[in-house]
C-alpha positions as CSV (number, residue, x, y, z in Angstrom):
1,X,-0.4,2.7,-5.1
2,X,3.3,1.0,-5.1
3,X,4.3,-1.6,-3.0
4,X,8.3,-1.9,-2.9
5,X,9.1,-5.6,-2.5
6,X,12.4,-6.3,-0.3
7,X,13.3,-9.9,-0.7
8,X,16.2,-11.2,1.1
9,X,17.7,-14.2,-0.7
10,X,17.8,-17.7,1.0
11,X,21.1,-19.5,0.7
12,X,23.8,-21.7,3.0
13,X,24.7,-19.7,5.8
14,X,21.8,-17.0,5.2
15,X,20.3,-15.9,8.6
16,X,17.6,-13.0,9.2
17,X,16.5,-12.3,12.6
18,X,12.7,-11.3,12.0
19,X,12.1,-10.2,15.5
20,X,14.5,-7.5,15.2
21,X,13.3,-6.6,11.9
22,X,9.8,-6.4,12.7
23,X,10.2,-5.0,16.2
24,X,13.7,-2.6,15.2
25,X,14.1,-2.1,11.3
26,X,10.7,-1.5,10.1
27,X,9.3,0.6,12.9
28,X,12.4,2.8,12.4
29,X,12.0,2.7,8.6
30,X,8.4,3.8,9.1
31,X,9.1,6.8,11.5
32,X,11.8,7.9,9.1
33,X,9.8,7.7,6.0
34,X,6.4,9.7,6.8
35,X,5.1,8.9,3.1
36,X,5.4,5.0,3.5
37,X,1.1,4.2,4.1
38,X,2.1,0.4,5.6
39,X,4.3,-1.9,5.9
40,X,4.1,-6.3,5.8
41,X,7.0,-8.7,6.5
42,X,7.1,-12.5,5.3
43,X,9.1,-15.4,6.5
44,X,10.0,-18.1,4.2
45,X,8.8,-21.4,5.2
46,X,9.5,-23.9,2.4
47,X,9.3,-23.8,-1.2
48,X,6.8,-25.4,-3.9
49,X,8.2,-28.8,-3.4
50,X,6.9,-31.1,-0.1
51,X,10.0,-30.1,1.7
52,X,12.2,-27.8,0.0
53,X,13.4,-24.4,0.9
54,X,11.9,-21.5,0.6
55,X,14.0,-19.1,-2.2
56,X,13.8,-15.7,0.3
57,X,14.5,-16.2,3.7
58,X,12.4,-13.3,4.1
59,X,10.2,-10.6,2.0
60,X,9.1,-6.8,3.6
61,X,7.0,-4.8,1.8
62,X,6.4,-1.1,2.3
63,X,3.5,0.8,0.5
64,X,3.7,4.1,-1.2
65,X,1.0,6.3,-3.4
66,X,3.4,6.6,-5.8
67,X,7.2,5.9,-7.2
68,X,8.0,9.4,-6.1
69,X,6.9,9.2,-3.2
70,X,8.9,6.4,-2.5
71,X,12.2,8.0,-3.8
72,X,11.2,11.6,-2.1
73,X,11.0,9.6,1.4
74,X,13.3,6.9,1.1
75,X,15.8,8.5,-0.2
76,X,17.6,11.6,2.3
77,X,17.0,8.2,5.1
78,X,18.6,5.8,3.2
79,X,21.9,5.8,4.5
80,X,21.0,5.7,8.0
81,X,18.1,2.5,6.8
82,X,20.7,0.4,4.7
83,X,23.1,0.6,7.3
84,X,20.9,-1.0,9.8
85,X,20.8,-4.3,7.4
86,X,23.3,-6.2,8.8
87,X,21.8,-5.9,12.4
88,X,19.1,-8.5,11.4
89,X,20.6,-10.2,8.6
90,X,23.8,-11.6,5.7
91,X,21.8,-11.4,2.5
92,X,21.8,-9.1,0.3
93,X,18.7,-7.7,-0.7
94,X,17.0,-7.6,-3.9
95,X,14.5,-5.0,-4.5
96,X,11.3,-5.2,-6.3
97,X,8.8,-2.0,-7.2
98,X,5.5,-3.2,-8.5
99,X,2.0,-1.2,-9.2
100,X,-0.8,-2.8,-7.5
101,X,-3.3,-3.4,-9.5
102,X,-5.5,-5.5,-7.4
């Protein structure tokens, strides 16, 4: 199992709207992509220091059996998902693919 980490940097001026991203982007992203087996979102609340920021304003993760998988899904939809980015957020995202071994 894969899990593809999508972590939307937090800096001045960064905004994510997580109710359209939970209730719009990843619903779509998930009808789209029949191979993706679930999908979590994160918001940033602070940082390791009392009162600092968190460094993502934001984290989704989608889970696949496998790298291909991913890419065979993802990819003939990925126009059509990247260009719904800038309906719930400025950032740019930074994408991670990890195994899960645990």
């Amino acid at each position: 199992m894969i899990k593809v980490s999508v972590l939307y940097p937090n800096s001045a001026g960064a905004t994510f709207d997580m109710a359209y991203y939970t209730s719009k982007h990843l619903p779509m992203v998930q009808k789209k992509v029949s191979s993706c087996k679930g999908v979590a979102a994160e918001q940033g609340v602070g940082g390791a220091e009392p009162g600092s920021k968190p460094t993502y304003i934001a984290i989704g993760h989608l889970l696949f059996d496998s790298v291909q998988s991913f890419q065979s899904g993802f990819g003939p939809h990925a126009p059509e998902i990247l260009a719904d980015i800038p309906n719930y957020t400025n950032t740019k995202p930074v994408i991670q693919i990890s195994e899960i071994t645990l």
